[in-house]
N, C-alpha and C positions, 0 to 999 in steps of 0.2 A: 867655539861652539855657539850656537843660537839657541833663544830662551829651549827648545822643545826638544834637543839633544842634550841641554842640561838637566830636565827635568827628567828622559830617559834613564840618564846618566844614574843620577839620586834615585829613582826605581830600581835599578840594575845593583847600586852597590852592596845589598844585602846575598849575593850572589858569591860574593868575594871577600867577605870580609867575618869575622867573628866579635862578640863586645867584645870590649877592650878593657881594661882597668881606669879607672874614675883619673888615674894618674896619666893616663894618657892626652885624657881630653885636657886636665889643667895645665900639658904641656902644651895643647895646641891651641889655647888660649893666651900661655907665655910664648909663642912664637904666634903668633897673631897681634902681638900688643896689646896682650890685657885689653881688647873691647868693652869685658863685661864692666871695667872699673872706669868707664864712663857716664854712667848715671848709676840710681839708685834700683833697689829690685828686692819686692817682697814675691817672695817663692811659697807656690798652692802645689801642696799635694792630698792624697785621700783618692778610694775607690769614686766617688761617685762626686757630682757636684765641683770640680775640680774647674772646670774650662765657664761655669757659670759664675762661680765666685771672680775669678780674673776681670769677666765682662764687666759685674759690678761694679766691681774696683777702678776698672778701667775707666769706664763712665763718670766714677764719682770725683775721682782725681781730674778728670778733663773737664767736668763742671767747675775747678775750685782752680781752673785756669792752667794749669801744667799738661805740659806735653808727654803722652804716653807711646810706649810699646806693650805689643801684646803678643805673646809667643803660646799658642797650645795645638795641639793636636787630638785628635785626626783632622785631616781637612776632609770635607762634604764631596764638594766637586771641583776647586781648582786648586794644585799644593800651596799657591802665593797666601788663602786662607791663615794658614799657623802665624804667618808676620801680619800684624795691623800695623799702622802709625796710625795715631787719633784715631782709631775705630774702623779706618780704611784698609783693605788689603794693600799689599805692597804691589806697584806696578812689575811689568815681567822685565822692565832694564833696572830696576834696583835686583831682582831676584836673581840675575844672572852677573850683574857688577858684584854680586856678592860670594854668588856660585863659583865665578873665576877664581876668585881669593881664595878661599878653600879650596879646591880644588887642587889650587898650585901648592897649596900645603900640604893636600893628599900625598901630589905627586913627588915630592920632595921626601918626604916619609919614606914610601915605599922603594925609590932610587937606592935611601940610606939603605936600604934591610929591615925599615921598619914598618910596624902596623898600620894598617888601611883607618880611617875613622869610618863609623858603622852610619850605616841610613839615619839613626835618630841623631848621631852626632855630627855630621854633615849639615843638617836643617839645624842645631841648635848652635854651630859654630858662625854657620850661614845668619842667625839669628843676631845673635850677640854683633857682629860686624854690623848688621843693615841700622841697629839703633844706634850703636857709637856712630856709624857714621850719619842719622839724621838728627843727631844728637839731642836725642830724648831727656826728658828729665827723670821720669820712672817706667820702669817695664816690670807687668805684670808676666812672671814665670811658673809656667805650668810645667810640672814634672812629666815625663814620657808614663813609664812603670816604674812602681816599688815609690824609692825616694833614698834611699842610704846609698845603692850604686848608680844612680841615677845621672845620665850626665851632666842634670842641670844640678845637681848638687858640687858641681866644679866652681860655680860662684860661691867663693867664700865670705862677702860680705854685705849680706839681707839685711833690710831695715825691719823686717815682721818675715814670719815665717807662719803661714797659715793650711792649718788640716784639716781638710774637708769628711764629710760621712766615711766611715771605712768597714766592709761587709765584705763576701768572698766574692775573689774576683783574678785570672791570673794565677791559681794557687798553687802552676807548677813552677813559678816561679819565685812570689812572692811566702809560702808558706799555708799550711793547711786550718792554721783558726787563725781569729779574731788578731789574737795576743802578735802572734809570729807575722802576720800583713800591719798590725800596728806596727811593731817595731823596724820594718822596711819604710812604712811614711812616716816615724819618728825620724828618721835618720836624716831628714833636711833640716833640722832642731839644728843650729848653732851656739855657742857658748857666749851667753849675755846677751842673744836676739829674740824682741818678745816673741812669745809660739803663741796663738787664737787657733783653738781647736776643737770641733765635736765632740760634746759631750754625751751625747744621747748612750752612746753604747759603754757599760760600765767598763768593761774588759778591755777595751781600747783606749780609751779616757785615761783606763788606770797605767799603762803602758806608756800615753803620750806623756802625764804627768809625773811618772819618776825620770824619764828621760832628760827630761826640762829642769827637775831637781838636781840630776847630774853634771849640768852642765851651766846650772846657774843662770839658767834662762826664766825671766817671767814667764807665768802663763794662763791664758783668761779661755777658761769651760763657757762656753756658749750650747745651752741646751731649748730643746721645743720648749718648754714651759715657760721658758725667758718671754716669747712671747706669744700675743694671741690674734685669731684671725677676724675680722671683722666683717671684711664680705669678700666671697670668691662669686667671681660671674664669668663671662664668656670674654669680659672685657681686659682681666686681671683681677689683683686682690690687693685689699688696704688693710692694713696689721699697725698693730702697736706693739714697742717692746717696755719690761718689766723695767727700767735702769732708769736712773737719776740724772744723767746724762742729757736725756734727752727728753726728760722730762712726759708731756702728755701727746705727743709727735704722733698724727698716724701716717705712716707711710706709704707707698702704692709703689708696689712693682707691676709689669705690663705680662704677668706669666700666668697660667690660669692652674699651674700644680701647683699644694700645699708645700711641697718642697723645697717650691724657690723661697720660702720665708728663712728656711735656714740660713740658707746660702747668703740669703742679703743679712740677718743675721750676726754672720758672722764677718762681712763687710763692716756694719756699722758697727762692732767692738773693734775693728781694726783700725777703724777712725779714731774712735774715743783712744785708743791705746797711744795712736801715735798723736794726738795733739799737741804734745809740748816738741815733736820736732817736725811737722807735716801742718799745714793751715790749710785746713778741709772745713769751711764753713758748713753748720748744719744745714743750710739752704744748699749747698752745693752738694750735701749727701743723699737730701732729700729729692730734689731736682734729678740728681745721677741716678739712682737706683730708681727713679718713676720714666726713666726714658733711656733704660740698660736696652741692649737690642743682642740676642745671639740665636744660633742657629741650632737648628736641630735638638734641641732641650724642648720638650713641649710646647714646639713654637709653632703658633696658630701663621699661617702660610696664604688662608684666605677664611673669610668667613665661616667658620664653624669648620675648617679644616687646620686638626691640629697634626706635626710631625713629630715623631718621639725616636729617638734614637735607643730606647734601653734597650740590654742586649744581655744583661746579667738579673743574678736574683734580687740582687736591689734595687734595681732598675725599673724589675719588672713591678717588683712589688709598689713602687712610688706611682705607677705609670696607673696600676690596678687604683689606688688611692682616688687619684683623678677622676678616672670614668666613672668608678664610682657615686662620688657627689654629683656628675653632672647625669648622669643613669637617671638620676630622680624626675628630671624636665626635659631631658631629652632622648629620641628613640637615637642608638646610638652602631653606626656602622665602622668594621673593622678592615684595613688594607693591611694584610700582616705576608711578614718575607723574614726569615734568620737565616744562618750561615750555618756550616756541618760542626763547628770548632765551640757551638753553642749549647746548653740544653733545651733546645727547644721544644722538645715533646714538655718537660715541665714547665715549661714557659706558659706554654698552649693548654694544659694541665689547669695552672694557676688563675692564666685570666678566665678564661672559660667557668670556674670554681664560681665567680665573683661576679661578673658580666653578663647579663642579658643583651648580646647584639641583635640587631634587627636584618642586619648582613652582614655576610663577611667573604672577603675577595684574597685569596691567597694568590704570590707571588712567588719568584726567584728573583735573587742579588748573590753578588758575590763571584764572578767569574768561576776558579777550579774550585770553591768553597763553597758554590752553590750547593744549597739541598730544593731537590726538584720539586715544582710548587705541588704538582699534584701525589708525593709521598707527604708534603705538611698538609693538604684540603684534606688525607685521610686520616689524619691525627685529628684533625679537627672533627670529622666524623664519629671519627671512634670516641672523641670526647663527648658526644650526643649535639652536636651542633651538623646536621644533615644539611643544611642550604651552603654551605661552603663551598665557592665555586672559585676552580683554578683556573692562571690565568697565565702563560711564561713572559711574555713580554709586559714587564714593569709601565707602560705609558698607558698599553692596553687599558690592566688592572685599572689603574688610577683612574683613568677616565670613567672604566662601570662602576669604580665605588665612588666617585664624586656624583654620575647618574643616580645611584642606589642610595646618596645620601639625604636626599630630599630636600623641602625647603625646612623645615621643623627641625631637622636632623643634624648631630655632629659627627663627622667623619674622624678617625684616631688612623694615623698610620704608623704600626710599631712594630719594632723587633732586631731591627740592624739600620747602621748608620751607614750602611752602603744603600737602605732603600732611601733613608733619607734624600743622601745625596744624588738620585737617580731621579727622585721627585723633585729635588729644585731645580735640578739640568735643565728638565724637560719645563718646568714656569719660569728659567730664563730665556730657555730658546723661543716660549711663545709672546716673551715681552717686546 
């Protein structure tokens, strides 16, 4: 096979295949040769902020000189996205030297009589192989869904286990409150591996922390009030945290939402946590998190044009935070596009509540999950926003709201991370 019928391939095998039991994949890990138990791996799970904490991470271990991997998901616009080495996508002849390997494990399975490994477990076995073999020092591991059946929870030995914000999301699979989607991203909690986990929400907190007591695991509550904002502009934002540790430090991440402060947050407890077996110099934490780079998280893409992938109610709600504060100085235009699998009318509902835009340019994304731009331009009407102009072709749109967004003006493009990835396609092809 060539890179682009292997990648067919891994699209296709959700066609044929059902999850498997967690027991499966650690058998396809002992017949792979334990890759994972070649470097070290602190494992992110949590609804929201999951693939930003990793980035962090990943930056601040590569400023303190070690070599990383970086495994999450979704990818934007190419799959090679889910594996970095040092921060770099993986070429499409590692992606395919690794696909063969698996693949032939597939096929070996299924000859026996036995189970197919599923599309997430294919990329994450594919995953595990590409780092033993460029032999990393640590890989930061992001969980698929949930976190208790998860396949990445087949590595059995994490040096930190960290949980990200956790609000509904997936609740037909992970469960209907707070309490019961806690205890699915409790579930990558190891016995004696410290857990760093959001504190903000009590009900989940409280969940993550008798888990950790069961199992004899440290564990360090990272909440907003730990720390405070100092300035948010178009540029990013410089914060301080409350802790002895780090004494009067102000920090700067390069994100312009109030949210990435968590996130780094709960990096920098990860740091302090692991310092007696990890040599993360404060300069190299400082350094890392002022020059983290990731996609699609309110990532400003060009001058005053930011990309927002949220897609859920916390998402939304973080995303409304943002335009908010900058609503104050600037007139602000909206490119919005979500999927049918969403609630978008309360999505549209919500920001609209909050938001005074100055335009707003509705889309479609999503291939057979598309909802058609001009059924979302009438929700946006019906929400009393009248200047909503639909638009089907996504490069179209983008161009009349980057027109429509002026020179004064900040562009937001939110709702689904298939629009994202359809807006950087199109600012790589014109690179």
């Amino acid at each position: 096979m060539n890179y682009s019928e292997a990648v067919a391939y891994i699209e296709e095998t959700p066609k044929f295949t059902t999850k498997n039991k967690l027991s499966h994949t650690k058998e396809c890990l002992e017949r792979l040769g334990h890759p994972e138990k070649k470097f070290k791996v602190i494992h992110v799970a949590g609804t929201n902020g999951k693939g930003s904490t990793c980035a962090f991470l990943t930056s601040v271990f590569r400023e303190a000189g070690y070599s990383c991997g970086l495994f999450t998901s979704p990818h934007l616009v190419v799959i090679n996205e889910r594996f970095q080495i040092n921060e770099k996508n993986i070429d499409d002849d590692t992606f395919l030297k690794a696909f063969e390997k698996v693949k032939t494990l597939a096929d070996q399975l299924v000859a026996e009589g036995n189970y197919h490994p599923t599309y997430f477990e294919m990329l994450f076995l594919m995953g595990m192989v590409i780092f033993a073999d460029a032999g990393v020092d640590y890989v930061m591991l992001e969980t698929g869904l949930g976190g208790r059946l998860d396949a990445t929870t087949a590595v059995e030995n994490p040096i930190a286990c960290v949980i990200t914000s956790i609000s509904f999301d997936h609740m037909q699979y992970l469960g209907n409150t707070i309490a019961e989607i806690a205890s699915e991203k409790a579930g990558i909690i190891v016995p004696g591996v410290p857990v760093i986990y959001d504190g903000n929400d009590p009900e989940a907190a409280q969940v993550i922390r008798r888990q950790a007591e069961e199992l004899g695991s440290p564990f360090y509550e990272v909440k907003k009030t730990d720390s405070q904002i100092l300035r948010n502009t178009k540029a990013g934002i410089d914060f301080s945290v409350d802790n002895a540790y780090y004494e009067n430090t102000v920090f700067s991440i390069p994100f312009i939402a109030g949210y990435q402060v968590m996130n780094a947050s709960l990096v920098l407890k990860t740091a302090e946590v692991l310092k007696d077996t990890v040599k993360l110099p404060k300069e190299a934490v400082l350094k890392g998190l002022k020059e983290t780079r990731w996609q699609g998280r309110m990532e400003t893409i060009l001058p005053g044009v930011i990309v927002d992938g949220a897609h859920n109610e916390d998402g939304v709600e973080k995303f409304v935070e943002t335009a908010e504060h900058f609503q104050k100085n600037h007139p602000l235009t909206l490119l919005f596009s979500a999927v049918d699998d969403k609630d978008y009318t309360d999505m549209i509902h919500t920001v609209l509540g909050r938001i005074k835009f100055r335009h707003v340019v509705v889309t479609q994304v999503g291939g057979y999950r598309k909802v058609p731009s001009e059924q979302l331009a009438e929700i946006f009407r019906q929400e009393g926003c009248e200047s909503a102009e639909s638009c089907e072709d996504v490069e179209t749109a983008f161009k009349k709201a980057l027109d429509l967004k002026g020179e004064d003006g900040m562009l937001f493009c939110v709702g689904s991370l298939y629009l994202v990835g359809e807006i950087k396609a199109i600012l790589q092809r014109e690179q």
